[in-house]
Structure formats: structure tokens, C-alpha cells
C-alpha positions as CSV (number, residue, x, y, z in Angstrom):
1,X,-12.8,19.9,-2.7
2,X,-11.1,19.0,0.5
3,X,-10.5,15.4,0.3
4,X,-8.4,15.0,3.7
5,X,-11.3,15.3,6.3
6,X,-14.0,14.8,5.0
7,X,-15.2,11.1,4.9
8,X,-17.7,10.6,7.9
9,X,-16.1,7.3,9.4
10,X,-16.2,7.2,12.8
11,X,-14.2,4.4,13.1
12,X,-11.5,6.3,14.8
13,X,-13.3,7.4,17.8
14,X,-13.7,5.8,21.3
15,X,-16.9,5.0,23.1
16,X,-17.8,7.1,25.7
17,X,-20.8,7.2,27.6
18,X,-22.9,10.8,27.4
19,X,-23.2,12.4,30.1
20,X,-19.5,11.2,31.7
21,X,-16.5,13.5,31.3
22,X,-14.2,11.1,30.0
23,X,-10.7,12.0,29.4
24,X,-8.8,8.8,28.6
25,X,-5.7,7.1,29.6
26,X,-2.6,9.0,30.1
27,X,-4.6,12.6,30.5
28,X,-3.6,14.4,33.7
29,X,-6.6,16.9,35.5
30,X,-4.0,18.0,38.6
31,X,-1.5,19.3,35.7
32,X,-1.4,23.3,34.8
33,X,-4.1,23.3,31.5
34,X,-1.8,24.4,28.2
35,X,-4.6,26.2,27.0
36,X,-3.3,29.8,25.9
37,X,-3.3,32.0,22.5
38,X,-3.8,29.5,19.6
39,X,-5.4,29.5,16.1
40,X,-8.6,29.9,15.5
41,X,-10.2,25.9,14.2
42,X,-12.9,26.5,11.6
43,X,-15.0,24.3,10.8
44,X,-17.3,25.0,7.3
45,X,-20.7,23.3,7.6
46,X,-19.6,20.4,9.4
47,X,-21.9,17.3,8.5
48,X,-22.0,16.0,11.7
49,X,-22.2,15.9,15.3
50,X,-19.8,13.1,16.1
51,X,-17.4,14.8,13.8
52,X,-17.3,18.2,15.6
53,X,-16.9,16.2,18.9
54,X,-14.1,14.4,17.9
55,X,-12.6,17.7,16.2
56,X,-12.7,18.8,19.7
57,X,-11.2,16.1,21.3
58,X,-8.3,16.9,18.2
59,X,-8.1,20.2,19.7
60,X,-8.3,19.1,23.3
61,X,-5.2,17.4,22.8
62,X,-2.7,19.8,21.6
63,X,-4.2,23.1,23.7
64,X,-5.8,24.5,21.1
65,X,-9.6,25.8,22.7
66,X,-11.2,28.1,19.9
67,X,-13.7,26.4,18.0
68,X,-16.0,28.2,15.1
69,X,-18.7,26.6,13.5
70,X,-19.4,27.9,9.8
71,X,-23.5,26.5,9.6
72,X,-23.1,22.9,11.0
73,X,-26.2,21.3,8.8
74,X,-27.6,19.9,11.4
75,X,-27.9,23.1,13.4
76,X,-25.8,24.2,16.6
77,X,-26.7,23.8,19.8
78,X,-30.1,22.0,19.8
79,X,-31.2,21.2,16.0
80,X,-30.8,17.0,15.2
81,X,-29.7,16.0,18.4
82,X,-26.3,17.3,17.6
83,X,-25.2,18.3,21.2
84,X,-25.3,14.2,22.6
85,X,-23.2,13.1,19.8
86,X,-20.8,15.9,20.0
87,X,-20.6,15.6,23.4
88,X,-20.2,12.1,23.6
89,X,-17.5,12.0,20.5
90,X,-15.2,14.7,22.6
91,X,-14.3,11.9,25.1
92,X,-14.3,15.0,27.9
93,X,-13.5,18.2,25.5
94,X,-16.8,19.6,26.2
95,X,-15.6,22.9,27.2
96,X,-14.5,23.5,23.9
97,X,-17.9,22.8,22.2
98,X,-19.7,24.4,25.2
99,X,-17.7,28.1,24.2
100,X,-18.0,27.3,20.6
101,X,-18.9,30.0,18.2
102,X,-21.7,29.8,15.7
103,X,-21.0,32.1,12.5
104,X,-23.4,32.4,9.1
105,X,-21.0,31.9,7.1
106,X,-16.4,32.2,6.2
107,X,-16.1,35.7,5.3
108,X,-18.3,36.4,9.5
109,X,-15.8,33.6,10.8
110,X,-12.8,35.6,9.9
111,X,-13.9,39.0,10.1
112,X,-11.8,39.2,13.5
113,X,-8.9,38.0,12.4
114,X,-5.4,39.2,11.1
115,X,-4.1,35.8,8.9
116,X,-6.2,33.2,7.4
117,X,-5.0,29.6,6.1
118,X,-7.8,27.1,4.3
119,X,-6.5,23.0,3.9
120,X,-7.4,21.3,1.0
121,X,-5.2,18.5,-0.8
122,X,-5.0,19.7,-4.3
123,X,-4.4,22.3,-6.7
124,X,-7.2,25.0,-6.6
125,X,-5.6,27.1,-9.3
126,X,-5.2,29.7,-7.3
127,X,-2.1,31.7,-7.0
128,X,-1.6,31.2,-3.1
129,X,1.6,30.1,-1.1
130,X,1.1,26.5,-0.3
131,X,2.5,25.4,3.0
132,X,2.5,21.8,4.7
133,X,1.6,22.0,8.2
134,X,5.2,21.8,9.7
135,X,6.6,25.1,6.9
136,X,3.5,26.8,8.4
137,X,3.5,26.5,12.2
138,X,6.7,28.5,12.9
139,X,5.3,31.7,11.4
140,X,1.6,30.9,12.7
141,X,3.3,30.8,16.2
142,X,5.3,34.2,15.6
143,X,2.2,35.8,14.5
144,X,0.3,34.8,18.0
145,X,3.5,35.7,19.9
146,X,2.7,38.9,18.4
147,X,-1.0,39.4,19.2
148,X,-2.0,38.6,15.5
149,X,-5.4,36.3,15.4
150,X,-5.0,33.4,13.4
151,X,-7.0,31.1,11.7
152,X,-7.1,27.5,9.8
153,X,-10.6,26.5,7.9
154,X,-11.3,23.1,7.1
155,X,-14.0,22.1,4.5
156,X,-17.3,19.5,4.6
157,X,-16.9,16.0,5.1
158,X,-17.4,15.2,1.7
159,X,-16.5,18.1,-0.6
160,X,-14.5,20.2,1.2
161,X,-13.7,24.2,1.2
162,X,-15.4,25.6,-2.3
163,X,-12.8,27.9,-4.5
164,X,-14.4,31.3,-3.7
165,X,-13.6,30.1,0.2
166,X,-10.4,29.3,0.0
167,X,-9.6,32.6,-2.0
168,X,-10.8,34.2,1.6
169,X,-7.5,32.7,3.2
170,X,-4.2,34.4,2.9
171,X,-2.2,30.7,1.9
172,X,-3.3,26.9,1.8
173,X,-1.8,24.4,3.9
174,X,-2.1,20.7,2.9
175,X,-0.9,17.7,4.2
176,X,1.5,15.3,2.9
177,X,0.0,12.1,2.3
178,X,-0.4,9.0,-0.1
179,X,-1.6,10.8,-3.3
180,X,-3.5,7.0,-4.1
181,X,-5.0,7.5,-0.5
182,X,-5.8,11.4,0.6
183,X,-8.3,11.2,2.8
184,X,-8.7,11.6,6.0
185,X,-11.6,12.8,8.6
186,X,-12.3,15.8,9.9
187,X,-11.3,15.0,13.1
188,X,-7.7,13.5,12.0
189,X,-7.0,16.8,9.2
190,X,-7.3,18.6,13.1
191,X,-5.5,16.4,15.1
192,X,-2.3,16.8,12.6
193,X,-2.6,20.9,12.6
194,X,-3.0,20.3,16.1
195,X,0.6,18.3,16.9
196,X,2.1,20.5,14.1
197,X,1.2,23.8,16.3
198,X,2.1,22.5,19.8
199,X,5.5,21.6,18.4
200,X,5.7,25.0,16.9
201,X,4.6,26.6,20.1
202,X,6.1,24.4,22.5
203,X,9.2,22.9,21.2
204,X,9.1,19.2,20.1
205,X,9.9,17.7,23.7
206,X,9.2,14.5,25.0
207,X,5.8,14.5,27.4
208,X,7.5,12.8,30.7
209,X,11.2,11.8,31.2
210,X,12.2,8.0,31.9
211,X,13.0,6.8,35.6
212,X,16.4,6.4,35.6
213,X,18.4,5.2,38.7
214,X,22.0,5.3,39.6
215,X,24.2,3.2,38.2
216,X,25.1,-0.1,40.5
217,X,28.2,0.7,42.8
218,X,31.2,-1.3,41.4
219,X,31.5,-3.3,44.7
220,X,28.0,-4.2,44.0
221,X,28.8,-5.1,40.7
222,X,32.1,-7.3,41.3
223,X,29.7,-9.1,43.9
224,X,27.2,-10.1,41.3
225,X,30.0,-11.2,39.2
226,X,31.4,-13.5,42.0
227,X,28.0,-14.9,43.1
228,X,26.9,-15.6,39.2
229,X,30.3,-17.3,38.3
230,X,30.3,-19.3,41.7
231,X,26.2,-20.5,40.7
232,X,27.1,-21.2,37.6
233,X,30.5,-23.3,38.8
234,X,28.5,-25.6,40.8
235,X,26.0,-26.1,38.1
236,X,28.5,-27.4,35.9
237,X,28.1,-24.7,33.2
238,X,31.6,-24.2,32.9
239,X,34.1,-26.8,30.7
240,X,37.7,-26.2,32.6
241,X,39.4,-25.5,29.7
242,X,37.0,-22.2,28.6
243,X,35.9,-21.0,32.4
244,X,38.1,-18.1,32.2
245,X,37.2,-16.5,28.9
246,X,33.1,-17.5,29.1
247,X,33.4,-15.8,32.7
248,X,34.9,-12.8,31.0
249,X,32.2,-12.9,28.4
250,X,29.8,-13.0,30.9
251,X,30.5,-10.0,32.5
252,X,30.8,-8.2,29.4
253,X,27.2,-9.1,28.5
254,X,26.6,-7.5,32.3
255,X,28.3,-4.7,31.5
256,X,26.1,-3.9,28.5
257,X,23.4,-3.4,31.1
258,X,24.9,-0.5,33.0
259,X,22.9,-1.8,35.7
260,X,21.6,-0.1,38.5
261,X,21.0,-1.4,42.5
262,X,17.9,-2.7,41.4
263,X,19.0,-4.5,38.4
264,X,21.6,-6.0,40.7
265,X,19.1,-7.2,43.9
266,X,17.2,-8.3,41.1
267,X,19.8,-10.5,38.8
268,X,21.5,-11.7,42.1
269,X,17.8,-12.5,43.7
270,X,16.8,-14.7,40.1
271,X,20.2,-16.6,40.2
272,X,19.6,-17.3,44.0
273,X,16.0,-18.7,43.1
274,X,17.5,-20.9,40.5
275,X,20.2,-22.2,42.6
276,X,17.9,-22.7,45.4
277,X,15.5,-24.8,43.3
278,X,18.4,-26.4,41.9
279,X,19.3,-27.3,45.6
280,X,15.9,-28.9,46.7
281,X,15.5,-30.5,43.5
282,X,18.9,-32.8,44.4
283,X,17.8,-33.4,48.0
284,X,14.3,-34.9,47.3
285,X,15.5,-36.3,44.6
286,X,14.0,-37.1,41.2
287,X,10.0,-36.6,40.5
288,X,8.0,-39.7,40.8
289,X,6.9,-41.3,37.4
């Protein structure tokens, strides 16, 4: 009984208009694809056809691209209308349901393939090595590097992979989670194997670096300091007695900003705005009432 995937709640995924190839903020189409050797995502008599979408869209995400379908019970491609909600659910993966594989049942799925691992989030009784997704990556990477064909089988919506399944697959893999709250949908059981395996595969780096400019030459700098503490002088900000050390604390708190050119144009330019306001405001004198 796989209890991670397996409700149907579709709460999770965007709308999308069938028919559009929608791939969603932040996605790139002019960058290289990371598609490339991967495991094998099986999916064992999927329930339904928003579910296998958004499984792709799971997939879609970390560069994983093989998809097998284990008798989806609404049929695969053209039985219940499956294709539209599939299609509409994978917010622009459709090439991963369009070269998705259709197989009668687990033992036909894995026929192919050299290592096997089935999810589920509790004790089958079984006497298999149980690995969470991050202990079983690393090796699942070393065995792809190697030309070894990999796969991971997730269960039904609502009962999951049956025992005589699961004793197909060489290990189980679960997730850790809140034992009072285990569940999770297909879609999300994918998506955490998923970002498991691209770290594995790809190191755990960060997507895009920062802009970062050049730190402020010190000239610059003093300059700011000069124009600041002269704004503030004439604005009466500074008692006589504490002007030295609140100046000095001043430019500490500058400091702290390892400001750049930018940051200095733009400090200098909001000090000049308020002093200029400051100026008109004394020359035409107070607002009438």
C-alpha cells in the first residue's frame, strides 16, 4: 500500500489551457535540454490522467524523460479522454507523455532493465534494503554512469504497489515524512525522486549566480561620506557635542553595505532628493491650511 502518491488531489497543479505548450515562469527554451541517461519512472495503473500529466511535469523538471505506464485504468492513449487531461496537467511536458511506453503489466515494465527500486512508506515485511531517496541516488547515478538501466515504480493513487510487486524490485526507497501525515500524490512522490537524482547526477549547485558588481572605489565612498554628513549638518541632525562619534557610526552602518557604484549614485542621488525637497520646502514656505 503506497500511501505517499496516491491521493488524487489535484490541488497542486496549475491551470493550463490544452492545446498551449506552457512551460511556466522561470523555464528557459534557448538553454542546452538536460535530458540524458536517467531512471526509468514507472508508473503502476495510474488512476488518472491529470496525475500522469503532472508526473510528467515532475519529470520535466529534473531531466528525467522515460515514462512507463503499467495499465493506466483509464487506457493509454485514446481510452476516457485521458490524453487532454494529461496533456493539459504537464504544463508543456508533452514530449514525455507523447514517447511514453505502455506495458501489461511490472514484471514487462522491467524486463529491460538491470536494477529495480519500488516506493512505498511502510514496512512490507519483506527482507529488502530500504533506502531514502538521497542514500539511493549516488549509487542509481553510478549505475547509469555505467550503462546499467534503472528503474523506480510507484504504486496507484489510492493503494499503492501490491507485495508480490514490490518483491520484483531489488530495494525500496521511501520518503521521510510526518508518520501522522504520509501522503503525498503521485505527482509530488516524482517530483522528490526527481530533485534527489539531479543532485545525484549533477551536483547540488545553485541554478543561476547573483549579479554582483564591484565594490564602490574608496574615493567614491569618502565622497558619499562627505556629502551625507554635510546633508545631514544643515538639517540639524547632529547635536555638537555627539557629531563626531554619530558620523563615525554612520559610516560604519555604510560600511556594512560593501556598496558598489550603484549603491553609491543611488544613496548619494536619495540624500540629494531629500535635501532638495527640504530646500523648496523652506523657500515657499509652509503649506496653506
Amino acid at each position: 500500500m503506497f500511501r505517499y502518491a496516491c491521493t488524487e488531489d489535484l490541488a497542486f497543479a496549475a491551470p493550463v489551457r490544452y492545446g498551449r505548450s506552457m512551460t511556466g515562469a522561470g523555464s528557459n527554451q534557448t538553454l542546452p535540454s538536460m535530458d540524458g541517461p536517467a531512471p526509468a519512472i514507472i508508473l503502476v495503473e495510474p488512476q488518472m490522467a491529470e496525475n500522469i500529466g503532472m508526473a510528467a511535469r515532475a519529470m520535466a523538471n529534473f531531466g528525467l524523460s522515460e515514462l512507463r505506464l503499467v495499465k493506466p485504468r483509464d487506457g493509454w492513449p485514446t481510452g476516457g479522454g485521458l490524453p487532454k487531461g494529461a496533456h493539459a496537467a504537464a504544463s508543456g511536458a508533452v514530449h514525455i507523455l507523447q514517447s511514453a511506453r505502455l506495458y501489461p503489466d511490472v514484471p514487462a515494465a522491467i524486463a529491460d532493465l538491470n536494477h529495480v527500486f519500488a516506493t512505498t512508506a511502510r514496512n512490507r515485511g519483506q527482507m529488502k534494503r530500504i533506502f531514502t531517496p538521497a542514500e539511493m541516488m549516488p549509487d542509481v547515478a553510478a549505475r547509469i554512469g555505467a550503462g546499467q538501466g534503472v528503474g523506480i515504480l510507484f504504486g496507484r493513487e489510492r493503494t499503492g504497489l501490491e507485495n508480490d510487486e514490490i518483491s520484483l524490485a531489488d530495494a525500496i526507497v521511501t520518503f521521510p515524512v510526518n508518520p501522522q501525515f504520509a501522503s503525498l500524490n503521485l505527482a509530488q512522490a516524482v517530483l522528490l525522486m526527481g530533485y534527489e537524482w539531479f543532485r545525484a547526477a549533477r551536483g547540488d549547485t545553485k541554478p543561476f549566480a547573483p549579479e554582483v558588481q564591484p565594490p564602490a572605489p574608496r574615493e567614491m565612498v569618502l565622497s558619499l561620506f562627505g556629502y551625507l554628513e554635510d546633508e545631514l549638518e544643515q538639517g540639524g541632525f547632529f547635536p555638537p557635542e555627539k557629531r563626531e562619534i554619530m558620523a563615525r557610526n554612520l559610516r560604519d552602518i555604510l560600511h556594512r553595505l560593501s556598496m558598489s557604484e550603484q549603491d553609491c549614485r543611488t544613496l548619494r542621488g536619495a540624500v540629494h532628493a531629500l535635501a532638495e525637497g527640504r530646500k523648496r520646502r523652506s523657500k515657499d514656505g509652509p503649506p496653506p491650511t
